[in-house]
C-alpha positions in Angstrom: 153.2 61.9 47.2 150.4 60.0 48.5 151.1 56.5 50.1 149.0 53.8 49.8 147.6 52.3 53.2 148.3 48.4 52.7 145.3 46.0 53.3 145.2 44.6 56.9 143.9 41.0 56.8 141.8 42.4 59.2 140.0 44.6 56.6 138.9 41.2 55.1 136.2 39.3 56.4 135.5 35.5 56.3 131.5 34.8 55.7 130.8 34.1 59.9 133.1 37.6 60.8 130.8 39.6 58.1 127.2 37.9 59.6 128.5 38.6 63.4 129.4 41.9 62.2 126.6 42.8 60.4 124.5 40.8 63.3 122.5 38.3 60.9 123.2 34.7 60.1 125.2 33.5 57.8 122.5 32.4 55.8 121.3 35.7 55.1 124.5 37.7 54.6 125.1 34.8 51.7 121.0 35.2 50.4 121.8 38.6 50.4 125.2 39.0 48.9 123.8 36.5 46.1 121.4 38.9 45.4 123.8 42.4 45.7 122.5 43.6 48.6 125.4 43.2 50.8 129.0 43.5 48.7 131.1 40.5 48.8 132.6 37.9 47.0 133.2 33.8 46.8 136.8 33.4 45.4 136.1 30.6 43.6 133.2 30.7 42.1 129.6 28.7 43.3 130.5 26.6 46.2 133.6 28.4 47.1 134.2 30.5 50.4 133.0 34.3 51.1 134.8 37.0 51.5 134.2 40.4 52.7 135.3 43.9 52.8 134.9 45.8 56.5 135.2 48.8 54.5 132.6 47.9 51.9 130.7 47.2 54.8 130.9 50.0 56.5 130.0 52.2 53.7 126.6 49.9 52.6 125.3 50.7 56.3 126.5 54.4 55.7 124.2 54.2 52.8 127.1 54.9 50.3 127.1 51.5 49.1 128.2 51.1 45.4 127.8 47.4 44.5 
């Protein structure tokens, strides 16, 4: 039987970890998460915080990036 590999709150990103990361401002890791570009989510709707996936992020610069 397969066991699951529990999330590490290190596997989630806040919106300033994913543009240091990713090595753009934060600015344009939000323009372009906005737009699907870069996967992520606010978890509260407009206005609320980012949050991101290392893993996601790994596999949009690996070019397997399924939004």
């Amino acid at each position: 039987m397969k066991s699951r590999r529990s999330l590490d709150v290190r596997d989630v990103l806040t919106l300033e970890e994913a543009a240091h990361f990713l090595r753009f401002s934060a600015r344009t890791v939000v323009k372009r998460a906005r737009e699907g570009k870069i996967p992520g989510r606010q978890l509260d709707g407009p206005g609320s915080a980012w949050r991101f996936s290392r893993a996601a992020l790994l596999e949009m610069l690996n070019g397997n990036r399924a939004a």
